[in-house]
C-alpha positions as CSV (number, residue, x, y, z in Angstrom):
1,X,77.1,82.3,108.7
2,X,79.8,84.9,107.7
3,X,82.6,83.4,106.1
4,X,85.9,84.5,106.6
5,X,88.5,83.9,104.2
6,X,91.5,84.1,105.5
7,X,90.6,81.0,107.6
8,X,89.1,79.1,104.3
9,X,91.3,79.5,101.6
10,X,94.8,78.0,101.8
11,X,96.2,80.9,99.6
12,X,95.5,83.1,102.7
13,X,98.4,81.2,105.2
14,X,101.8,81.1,105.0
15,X,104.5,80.0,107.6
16,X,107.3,82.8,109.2
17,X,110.9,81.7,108.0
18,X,109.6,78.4,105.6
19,X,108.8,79.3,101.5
20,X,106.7,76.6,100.6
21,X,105.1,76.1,97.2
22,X,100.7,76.7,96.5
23,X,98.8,76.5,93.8
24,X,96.6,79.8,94.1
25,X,93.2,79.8,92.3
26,X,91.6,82.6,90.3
27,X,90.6,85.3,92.3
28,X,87.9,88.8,91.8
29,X,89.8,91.5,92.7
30,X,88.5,95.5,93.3
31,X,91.5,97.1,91.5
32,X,93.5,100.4,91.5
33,X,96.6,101.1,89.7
34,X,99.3,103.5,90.6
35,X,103.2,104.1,91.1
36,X,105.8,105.1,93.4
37,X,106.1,103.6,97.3
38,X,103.4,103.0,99.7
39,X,103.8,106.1,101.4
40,X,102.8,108.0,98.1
41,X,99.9,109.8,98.3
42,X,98.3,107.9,94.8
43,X,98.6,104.6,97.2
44,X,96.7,106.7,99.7
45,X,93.9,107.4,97.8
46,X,93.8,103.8,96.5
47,X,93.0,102.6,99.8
48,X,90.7,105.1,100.2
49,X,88.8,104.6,97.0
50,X,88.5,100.4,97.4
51,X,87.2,100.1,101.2
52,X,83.9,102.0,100.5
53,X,83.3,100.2,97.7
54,X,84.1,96.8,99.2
55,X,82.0,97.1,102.1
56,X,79.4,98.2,100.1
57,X,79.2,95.2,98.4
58,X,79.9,93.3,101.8
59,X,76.4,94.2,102.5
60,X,74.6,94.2,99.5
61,X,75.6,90.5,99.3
62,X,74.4,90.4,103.1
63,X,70.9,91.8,102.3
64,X,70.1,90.9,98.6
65,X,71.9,87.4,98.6
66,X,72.1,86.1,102.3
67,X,75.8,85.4,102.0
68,X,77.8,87.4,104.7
69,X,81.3,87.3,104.9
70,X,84.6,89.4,106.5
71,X,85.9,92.1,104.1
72,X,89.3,90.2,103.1
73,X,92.9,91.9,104.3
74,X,94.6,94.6,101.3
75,X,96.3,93.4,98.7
76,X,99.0,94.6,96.0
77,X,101.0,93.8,93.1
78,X,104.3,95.4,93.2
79,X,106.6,95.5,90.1
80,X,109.5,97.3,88.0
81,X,111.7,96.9,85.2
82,X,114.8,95.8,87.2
83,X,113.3,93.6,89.9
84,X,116.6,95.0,91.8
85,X,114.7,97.5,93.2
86,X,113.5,94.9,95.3
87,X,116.1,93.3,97.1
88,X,118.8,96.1,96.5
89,X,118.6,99.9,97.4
90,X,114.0,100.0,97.6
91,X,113.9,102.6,95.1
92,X,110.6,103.2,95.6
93,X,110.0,106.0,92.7
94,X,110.6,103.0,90.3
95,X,107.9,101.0,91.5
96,X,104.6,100.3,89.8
97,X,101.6,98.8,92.1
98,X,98.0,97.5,91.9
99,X,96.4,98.2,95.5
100,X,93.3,95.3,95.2
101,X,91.0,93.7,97.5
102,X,89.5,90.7,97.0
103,X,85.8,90.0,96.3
104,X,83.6,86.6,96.2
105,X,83.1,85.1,92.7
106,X,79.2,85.6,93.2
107,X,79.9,89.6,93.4
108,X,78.8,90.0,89.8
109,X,79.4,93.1,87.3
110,X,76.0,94.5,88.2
111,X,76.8,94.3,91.3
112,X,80.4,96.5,91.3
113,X,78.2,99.2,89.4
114,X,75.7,99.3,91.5
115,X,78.3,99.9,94.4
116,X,80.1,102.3,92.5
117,X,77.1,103.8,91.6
118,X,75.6,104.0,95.9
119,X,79.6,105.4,96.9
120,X,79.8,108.0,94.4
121,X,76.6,109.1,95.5
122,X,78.0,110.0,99.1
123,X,79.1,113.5,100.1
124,X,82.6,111.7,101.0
125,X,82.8,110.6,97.3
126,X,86.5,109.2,96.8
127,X,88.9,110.9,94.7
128,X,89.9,108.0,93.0
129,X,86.3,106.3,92.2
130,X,86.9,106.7,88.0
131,X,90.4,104.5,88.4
132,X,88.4,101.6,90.0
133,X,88.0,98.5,88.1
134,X,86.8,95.4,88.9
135,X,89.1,92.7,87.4
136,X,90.0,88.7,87.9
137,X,94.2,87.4,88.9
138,X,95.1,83.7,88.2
139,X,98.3,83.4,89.6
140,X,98.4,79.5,89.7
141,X,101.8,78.0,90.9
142,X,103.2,80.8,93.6
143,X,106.1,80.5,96.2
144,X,105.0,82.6,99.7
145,X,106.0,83.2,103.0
146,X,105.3,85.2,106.1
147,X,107.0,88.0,106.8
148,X,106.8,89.8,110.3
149,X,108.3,93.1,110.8
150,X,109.0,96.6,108.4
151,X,108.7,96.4,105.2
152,X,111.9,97.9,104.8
153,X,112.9,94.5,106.0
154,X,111.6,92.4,103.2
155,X,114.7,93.0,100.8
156,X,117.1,90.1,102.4
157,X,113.9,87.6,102.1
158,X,112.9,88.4,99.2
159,X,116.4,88.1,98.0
160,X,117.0,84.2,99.3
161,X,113.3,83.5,97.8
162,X,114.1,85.2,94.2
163,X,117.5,84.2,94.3
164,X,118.0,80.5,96.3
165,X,114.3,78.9,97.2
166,X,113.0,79.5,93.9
167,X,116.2,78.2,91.5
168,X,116.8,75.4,93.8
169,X,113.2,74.1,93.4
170,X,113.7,74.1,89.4
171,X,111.5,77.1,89.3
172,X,111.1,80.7,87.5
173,X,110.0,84.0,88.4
174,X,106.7,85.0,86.3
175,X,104.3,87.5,87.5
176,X,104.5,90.1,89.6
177,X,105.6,90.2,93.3
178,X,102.3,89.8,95.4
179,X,101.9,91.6,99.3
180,X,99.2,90.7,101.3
181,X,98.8,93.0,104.6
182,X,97.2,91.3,107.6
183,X,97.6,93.7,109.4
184,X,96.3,97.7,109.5
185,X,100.1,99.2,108.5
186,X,98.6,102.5,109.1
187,X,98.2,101.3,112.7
188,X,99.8,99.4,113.6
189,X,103.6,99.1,115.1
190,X,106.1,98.4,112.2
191,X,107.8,95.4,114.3
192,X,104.2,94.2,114.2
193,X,103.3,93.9,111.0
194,X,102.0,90.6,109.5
195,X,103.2,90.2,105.9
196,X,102.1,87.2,103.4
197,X,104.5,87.8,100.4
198,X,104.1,85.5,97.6
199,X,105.6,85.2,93.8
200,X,104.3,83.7,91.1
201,X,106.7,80.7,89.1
202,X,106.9,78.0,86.7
């Protein structure tokens, strides 16, 4: 049975227009840092680099385990020095990003090398292979919400979660802003797109 885990782990679902409050477990992530907006060509090759290897190990948990399950949506971890940049102006040349997707906790070590190993074997090796890592998040407490539409949009709700939610619920920003993308934003309509943003707090 494949599992999908969008549909089985709360952390996946979040509510258009309502912040609401989760406790996110410890996830395994594939990895790939980088700066600068998504439209950089670094981000680019991120995305490039961490499919291959995540369907790779899609199936090699399919065939050597028996445990089948849908490749999860792209992730990333946005952050800067003035969290401004956010909510105010999207200077995107300040940003700093993780592109990650994530991966079962029975995808072991030997595993991700083994992948790593089968993909840059290919003739279609990607360019960014050597920045891959594979690495583990524990965000714990997190505020998120849906967001539908550009991402040029997200600065006003980003702003009343930083800024209203998150001070009225006695609460503090502490990690670094977290974008889930359920939705293909390299095909999909910008009015369209389906957003899970989350930050972690105390």
């Amino acid at each position: 049975m494949k599992i999908d885990f969008k549909k089985t782990l709360p952390s996946y679902k979040a509510r258009r227009g309502v912040f609401e409050v989760v406790d996110v477990p410890a996830m395994q992530y594939l990895m790939v840092d980088g700066g600068g907006g998504p439209e950089a060509e670094s981000f680019k090759r991120a995305i490039e680099t961490v499919y291959p290897v995540a369907y790779t190990l899609k199936f090699m948990s399919k065939n050597d385990l028996g445990k089948d399950y849908v490749v999860p949506p792209m992730e990333a971890l946005w952050w800067a020095e003035d969290w401004s940049v956010f909510t105010t102006g999207y200077d995107r040349s300040r940003w700093e990003w993780s592109v990650m997707l994530m991966t079962p906790d029975w995808i072991t070590r030997e595993m991700f090398d083994a992948a790593v190993e089968k993909v840059a074997a290919k003739k279609n090796r990607p360019p960014g292979l050597d920045e891959l890592r594979l690495g583990t998040l524990a965000e714990g407490r997190c505020v998120q919400t849906l967001h539908l539409g550009p991402f040029a949009d997200e600065g006003p709700v980003l702003k009343r979660m930083h800024e209203q939610f998150i001070p009225e619920q006695g609460l503090k920003m502490t990690g670094k802003h977290h974008e889930i993308y359920f939705s293909d934003f390299r095909k999909t309509a910008p009015e369209k797109l389906r957003t899970l943003l989350r930050q972690p707090v105390a």
